[in-house]
N, CA, C and O atoms as a GROMACS GRO file, in nm:
protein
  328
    1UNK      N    1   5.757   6.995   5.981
    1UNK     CA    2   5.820   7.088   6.073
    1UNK      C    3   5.963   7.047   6.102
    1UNK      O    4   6.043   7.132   6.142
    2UNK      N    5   5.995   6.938   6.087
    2UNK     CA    6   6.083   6.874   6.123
    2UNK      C    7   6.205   6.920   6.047
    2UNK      O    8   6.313   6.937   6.103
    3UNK      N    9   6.178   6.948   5.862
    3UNK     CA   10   6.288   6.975   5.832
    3UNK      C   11   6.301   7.090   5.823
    3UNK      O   12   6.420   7.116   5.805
    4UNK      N   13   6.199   7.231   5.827
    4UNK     CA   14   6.242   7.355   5.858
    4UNK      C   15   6.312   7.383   5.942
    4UNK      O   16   6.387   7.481   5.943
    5UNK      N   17   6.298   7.298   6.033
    5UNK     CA   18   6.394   7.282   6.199
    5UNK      C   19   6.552   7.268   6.139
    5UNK      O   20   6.632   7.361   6.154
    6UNK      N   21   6.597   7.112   6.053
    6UNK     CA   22   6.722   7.112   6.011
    6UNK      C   23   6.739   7.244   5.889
    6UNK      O   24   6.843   7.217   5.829
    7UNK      N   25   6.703   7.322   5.854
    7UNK     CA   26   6.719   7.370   5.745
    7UNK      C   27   6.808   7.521   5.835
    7UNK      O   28   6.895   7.600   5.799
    8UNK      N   29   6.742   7.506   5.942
    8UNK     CA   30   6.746   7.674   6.006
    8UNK      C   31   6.906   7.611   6.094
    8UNK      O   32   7.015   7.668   6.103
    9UNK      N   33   6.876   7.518   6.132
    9UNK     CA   34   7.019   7.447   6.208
    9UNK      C   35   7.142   7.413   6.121
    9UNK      O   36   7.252   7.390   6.170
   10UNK      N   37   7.118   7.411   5.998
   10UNK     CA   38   7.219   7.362   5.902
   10UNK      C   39   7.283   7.485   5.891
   10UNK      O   40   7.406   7.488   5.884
   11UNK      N   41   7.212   7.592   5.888
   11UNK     CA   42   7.253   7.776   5.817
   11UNK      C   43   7.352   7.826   5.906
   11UNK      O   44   7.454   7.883   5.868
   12UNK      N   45   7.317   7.801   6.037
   12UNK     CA   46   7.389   7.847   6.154
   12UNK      C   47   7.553   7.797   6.170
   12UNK      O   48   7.574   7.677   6.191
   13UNK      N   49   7.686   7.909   6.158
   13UNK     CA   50   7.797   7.850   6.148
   13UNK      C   51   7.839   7.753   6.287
   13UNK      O   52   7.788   7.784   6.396
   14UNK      N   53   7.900   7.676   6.281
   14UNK     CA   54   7.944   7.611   6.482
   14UNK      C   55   8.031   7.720   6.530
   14UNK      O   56   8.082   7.820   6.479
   15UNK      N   57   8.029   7.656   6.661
   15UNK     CA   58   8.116   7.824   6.704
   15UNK      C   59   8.228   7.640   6.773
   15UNK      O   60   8.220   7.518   6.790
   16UNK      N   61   8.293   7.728   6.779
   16UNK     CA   62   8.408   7.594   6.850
   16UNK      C   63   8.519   7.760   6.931
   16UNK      O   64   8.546   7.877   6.904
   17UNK      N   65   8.546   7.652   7.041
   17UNK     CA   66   8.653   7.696   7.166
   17UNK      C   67   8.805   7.672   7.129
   17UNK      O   68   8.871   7.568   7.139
   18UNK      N   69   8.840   7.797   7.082
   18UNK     CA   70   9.002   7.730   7.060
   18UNK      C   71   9.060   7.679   7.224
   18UNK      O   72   9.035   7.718   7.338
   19UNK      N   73   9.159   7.560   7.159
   19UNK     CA   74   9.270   7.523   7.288
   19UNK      C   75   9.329   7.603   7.377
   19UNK      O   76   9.428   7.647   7.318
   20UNK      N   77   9.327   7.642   7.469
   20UNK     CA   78   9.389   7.702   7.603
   20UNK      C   79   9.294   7.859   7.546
   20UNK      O   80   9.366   7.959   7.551
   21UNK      N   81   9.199   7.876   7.513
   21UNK     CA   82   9.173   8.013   7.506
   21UNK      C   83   9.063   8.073   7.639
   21UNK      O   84   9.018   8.187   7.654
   22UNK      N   85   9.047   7.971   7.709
   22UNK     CA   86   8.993   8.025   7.867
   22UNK      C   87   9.039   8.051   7.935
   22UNK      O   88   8.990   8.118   8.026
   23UNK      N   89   9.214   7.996   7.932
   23UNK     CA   90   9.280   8.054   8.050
   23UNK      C   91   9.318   8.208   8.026
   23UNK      O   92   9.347   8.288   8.115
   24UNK      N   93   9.312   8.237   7.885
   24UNK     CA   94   9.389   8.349   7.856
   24UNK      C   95   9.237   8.480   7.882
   24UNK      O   96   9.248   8.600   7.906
   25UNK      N   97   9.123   8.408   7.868
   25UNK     CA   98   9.024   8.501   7.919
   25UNK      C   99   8.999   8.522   8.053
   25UNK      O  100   8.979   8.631   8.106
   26UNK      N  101   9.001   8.441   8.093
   26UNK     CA  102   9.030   8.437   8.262
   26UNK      C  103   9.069   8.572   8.285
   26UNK      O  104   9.017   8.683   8.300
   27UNK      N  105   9.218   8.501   8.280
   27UNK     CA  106   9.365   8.594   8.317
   27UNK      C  107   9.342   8.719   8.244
   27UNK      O  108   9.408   8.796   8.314
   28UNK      N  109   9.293   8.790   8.153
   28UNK     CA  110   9.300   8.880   8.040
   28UNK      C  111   9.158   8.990   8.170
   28UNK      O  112   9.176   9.085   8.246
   29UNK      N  113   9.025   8.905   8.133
   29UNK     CA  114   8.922   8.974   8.197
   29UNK      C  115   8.982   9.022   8.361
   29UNK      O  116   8.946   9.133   8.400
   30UNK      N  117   9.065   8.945   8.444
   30UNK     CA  118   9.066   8.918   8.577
   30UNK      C  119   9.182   9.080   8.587
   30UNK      O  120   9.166   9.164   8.676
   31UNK      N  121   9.303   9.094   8.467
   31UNK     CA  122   9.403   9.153   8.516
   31UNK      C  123   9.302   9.326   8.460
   31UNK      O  124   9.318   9.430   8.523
   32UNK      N  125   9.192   9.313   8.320
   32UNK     CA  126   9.181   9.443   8.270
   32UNK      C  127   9.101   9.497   8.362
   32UNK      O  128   9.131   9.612   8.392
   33UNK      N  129   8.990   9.441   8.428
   33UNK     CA  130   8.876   9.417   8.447
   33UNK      C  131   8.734   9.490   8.351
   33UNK      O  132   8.636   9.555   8.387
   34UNK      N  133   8.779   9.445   8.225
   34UNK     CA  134   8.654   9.407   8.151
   34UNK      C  135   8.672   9.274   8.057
   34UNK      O  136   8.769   9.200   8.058
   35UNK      N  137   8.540   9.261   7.967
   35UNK     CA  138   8.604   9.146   7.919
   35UNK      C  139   8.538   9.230   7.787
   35UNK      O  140   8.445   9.305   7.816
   36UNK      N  141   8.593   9.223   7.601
   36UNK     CA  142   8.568   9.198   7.481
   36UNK      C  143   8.440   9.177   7.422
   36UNK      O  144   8.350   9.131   7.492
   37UNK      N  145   8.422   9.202   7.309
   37UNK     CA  146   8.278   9.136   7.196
   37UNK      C  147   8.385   9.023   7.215
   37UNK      O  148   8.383   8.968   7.325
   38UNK      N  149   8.463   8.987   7.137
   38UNK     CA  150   8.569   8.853   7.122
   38UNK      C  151   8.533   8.789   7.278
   38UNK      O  152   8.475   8.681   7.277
   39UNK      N  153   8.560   8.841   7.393
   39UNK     CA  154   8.557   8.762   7.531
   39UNK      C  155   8.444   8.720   7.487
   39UNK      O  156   8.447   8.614   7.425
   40UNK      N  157   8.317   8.785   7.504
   40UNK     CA  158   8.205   8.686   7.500
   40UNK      C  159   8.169   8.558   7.423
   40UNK      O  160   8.108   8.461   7.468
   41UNK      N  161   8.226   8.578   7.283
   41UNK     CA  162   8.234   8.486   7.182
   41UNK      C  163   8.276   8.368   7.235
   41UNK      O  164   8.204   8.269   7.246
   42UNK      N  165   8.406   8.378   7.274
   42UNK     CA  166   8.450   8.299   7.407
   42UNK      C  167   8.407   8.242   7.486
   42UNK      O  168   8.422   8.121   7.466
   43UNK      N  169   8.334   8.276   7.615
   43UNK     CA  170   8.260   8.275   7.690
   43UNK      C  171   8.110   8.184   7.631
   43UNK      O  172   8.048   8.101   7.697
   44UNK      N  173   8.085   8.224   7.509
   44UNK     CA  174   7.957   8.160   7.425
   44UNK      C  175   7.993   8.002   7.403
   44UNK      O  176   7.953   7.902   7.462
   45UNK      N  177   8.084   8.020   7.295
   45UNK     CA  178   8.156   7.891   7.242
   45UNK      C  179   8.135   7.781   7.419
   45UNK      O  180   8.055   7.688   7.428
   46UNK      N  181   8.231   7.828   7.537
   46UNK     CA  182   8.269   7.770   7.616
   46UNK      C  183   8.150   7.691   7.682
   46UNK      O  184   8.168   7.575   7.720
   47UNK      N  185   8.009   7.763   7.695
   47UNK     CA  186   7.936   7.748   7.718
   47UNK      C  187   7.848   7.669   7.634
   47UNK      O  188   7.756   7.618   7.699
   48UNK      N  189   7.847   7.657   7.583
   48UNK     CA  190   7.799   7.563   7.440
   48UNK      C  191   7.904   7.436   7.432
   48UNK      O  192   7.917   7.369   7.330
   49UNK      N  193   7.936   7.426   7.487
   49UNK     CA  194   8.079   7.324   7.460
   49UNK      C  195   8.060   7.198   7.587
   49UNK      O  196   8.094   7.216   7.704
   50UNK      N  197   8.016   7.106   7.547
   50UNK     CA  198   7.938   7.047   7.665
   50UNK      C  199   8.064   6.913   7.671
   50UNK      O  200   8.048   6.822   7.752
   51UNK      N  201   8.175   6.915   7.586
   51UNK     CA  202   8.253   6.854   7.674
   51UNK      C  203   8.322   6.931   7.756
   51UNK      O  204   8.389   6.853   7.824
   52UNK      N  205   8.350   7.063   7.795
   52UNK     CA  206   8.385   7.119   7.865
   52UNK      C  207   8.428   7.055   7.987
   52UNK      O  208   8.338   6.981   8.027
   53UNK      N  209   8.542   7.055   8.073
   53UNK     CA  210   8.600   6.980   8.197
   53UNK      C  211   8.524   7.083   8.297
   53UNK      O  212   8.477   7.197   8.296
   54UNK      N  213   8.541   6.976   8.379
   54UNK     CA  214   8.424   7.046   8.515
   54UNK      C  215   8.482   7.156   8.585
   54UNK      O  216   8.396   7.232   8.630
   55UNK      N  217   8.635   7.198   8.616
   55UNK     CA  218   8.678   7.320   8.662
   55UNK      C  219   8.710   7.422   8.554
   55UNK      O  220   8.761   7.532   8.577
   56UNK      N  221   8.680   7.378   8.444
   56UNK     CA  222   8.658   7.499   8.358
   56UNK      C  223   8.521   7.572   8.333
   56UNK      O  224   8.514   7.688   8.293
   57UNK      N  225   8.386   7.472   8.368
   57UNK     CA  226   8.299   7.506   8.358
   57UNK      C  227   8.308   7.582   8.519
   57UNK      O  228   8.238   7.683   8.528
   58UNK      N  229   8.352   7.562   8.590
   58UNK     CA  230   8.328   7.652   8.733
   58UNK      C  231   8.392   7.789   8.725
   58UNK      O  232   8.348   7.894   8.772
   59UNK      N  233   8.501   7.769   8.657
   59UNK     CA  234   8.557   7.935   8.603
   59UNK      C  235   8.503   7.967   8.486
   59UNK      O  236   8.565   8.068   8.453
   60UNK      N  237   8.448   7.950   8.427
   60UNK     CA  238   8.274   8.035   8.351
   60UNK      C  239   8.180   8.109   8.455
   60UNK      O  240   8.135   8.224   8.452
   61UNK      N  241   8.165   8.007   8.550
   61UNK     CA  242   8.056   8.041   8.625
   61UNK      C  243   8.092   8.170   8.699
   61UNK      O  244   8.025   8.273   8.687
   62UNK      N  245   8.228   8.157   8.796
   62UNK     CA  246   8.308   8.241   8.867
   62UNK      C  247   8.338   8.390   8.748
   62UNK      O  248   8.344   8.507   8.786
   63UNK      N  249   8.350   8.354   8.642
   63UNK     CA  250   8.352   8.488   8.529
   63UNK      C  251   8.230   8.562   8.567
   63UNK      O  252   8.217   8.668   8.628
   64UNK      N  253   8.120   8.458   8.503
   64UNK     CA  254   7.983   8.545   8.475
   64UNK      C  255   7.897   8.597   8.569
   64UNK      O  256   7.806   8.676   8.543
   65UNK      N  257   7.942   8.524   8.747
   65UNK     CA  258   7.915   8.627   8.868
   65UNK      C  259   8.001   8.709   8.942
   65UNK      O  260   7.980   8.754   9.054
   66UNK      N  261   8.119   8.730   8.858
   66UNK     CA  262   8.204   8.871   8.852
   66UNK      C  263   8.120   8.971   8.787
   66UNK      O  264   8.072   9.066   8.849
   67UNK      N  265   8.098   8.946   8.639
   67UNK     CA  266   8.007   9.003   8.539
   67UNK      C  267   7.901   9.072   8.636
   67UNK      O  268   7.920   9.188   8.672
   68UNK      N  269   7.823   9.022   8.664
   68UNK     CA  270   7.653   9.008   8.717
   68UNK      C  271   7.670   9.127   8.809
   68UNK      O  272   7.604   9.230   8.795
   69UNK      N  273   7.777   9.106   8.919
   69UNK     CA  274   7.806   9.149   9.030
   69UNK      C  275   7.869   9.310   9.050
   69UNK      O  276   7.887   9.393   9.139
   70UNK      N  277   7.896   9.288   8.858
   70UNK     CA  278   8.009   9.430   8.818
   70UNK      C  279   8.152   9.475   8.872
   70UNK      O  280   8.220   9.578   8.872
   71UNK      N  281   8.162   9.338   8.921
   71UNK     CA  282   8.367   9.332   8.931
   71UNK      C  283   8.413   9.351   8.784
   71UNK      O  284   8.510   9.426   8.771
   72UNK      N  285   8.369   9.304   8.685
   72UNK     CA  286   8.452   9.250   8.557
   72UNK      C  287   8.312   9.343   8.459
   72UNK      O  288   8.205   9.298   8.420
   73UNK      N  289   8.350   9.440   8.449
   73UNK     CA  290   8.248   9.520   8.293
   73UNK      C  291   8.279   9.485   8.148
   73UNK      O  292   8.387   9.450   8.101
   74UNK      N  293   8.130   9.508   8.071
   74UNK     CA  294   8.161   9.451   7.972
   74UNK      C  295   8.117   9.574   7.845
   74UNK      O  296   8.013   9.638   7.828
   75UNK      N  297   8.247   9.571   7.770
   75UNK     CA  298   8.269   9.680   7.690
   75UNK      C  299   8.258   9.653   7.577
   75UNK      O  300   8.264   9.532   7.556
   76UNK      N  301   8.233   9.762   7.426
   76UNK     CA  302   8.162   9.702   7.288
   76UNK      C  303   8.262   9.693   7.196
   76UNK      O  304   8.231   9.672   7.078
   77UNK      N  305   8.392   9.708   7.233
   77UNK     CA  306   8.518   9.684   7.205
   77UNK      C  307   8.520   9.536   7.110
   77UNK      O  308   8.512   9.431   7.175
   78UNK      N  309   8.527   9.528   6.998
   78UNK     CA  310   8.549   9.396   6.966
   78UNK      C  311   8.676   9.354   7.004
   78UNK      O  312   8.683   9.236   6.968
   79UNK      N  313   8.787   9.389   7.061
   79UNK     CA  314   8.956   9.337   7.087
   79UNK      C  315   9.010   9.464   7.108
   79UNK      O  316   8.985   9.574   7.058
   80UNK      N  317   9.105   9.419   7.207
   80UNK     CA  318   9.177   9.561   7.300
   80UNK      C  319   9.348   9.585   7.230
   80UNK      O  320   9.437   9.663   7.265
   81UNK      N  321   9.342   9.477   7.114
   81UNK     CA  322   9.471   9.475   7.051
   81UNK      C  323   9.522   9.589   6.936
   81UNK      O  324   9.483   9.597   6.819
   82UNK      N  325   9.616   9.670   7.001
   82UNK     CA  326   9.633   9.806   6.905
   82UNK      C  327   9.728   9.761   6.791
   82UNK      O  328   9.760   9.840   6.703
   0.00000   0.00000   0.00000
């Protein structure tokens, strides 16, 4: 069982957090008020990212009970870039 386990984990691409790309979701979700398919990706990566600094993980949190709360909607838009 053990190596069907690595076999299914090997297939799966990594997702990695580009550099400064939370502040720009932040600021991006906070000014449109929605956030992207791309935001979430974002949002995924960030979350998965367990070196993550501790006031960045609190503005995840502060995102996703905007989200919850329906301050910040979430649209099927993959990118708002024309």
């Amino acid at each position: 069982m053990q190596s069907l386990k690595m076999v299914f984990m090997s297939e799966e691409p990594p997702i990695y957090l580009l550099p400064f790309a939370l502040g720009d979701l932040f600021a991006n979700a906070n000014a449109r008020g929605y956030i992207t398919l791309a935001d979430r990706y974002g949002l995924m990566a960030a979350i998965l990212d367990e070196s993550l600094p501790e006031e960045e993980k609190r503005s995840v949190d502060r995102l996703i009970r905007s989200i919850c709360k329906g301050r910040i909607k979430v649209i099927d838009e993959i990118s708002t870039i024309a």
